[in-house]
C-alpha positions as CSV (number, residue, x, y, z in Angstrom):
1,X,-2.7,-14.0,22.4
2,X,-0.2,-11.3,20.7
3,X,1.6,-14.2,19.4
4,X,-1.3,-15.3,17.5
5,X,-2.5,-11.6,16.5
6,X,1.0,-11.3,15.1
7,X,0.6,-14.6,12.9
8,X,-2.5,-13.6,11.6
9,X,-2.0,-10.0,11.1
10,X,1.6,-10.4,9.0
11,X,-0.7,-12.0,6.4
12,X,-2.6,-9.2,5.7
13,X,0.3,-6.7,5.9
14,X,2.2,-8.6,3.1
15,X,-1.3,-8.5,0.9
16,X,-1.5,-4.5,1.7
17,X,2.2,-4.0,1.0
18,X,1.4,-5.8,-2.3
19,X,-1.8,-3.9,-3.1
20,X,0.1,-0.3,-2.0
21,X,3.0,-1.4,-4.4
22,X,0.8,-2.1,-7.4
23,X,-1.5,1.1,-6.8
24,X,1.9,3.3,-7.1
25,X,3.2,1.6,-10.1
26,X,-0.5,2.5,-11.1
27,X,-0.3,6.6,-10.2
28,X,3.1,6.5,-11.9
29,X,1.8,5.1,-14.9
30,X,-1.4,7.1,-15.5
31,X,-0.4,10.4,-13.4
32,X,1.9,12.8,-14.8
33,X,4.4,13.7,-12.0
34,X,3.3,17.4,-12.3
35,X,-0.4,16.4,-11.8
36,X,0.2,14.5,-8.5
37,X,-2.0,15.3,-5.8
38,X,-2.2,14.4,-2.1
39,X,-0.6,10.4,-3.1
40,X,1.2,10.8,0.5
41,X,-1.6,10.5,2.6
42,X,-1.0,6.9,3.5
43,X,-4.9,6.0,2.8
């Protein structure tokens, strides 16, 4: 059973590793470096 919750779990971490990705390009786009603000807490 770990085998399979592996398999079906890597999925979704590639899609969240994606999603976190684009959301930083997103804060260093729009946020001034001097404005950022509690980015680090792994939400």
């Amino acid at each position: 059973m770990s085998k399979e919750l592996n398999n079906n779990r890597f999925p979704n971490l590639d899609k969240y590793t994606q999603k976190h990705v684009d959301v930083e390009q997103a804060i260093k786009r729009y946020i001034k470096p001097g404005d950022r603000i509690f980015i680090d807490s792994g939400c």
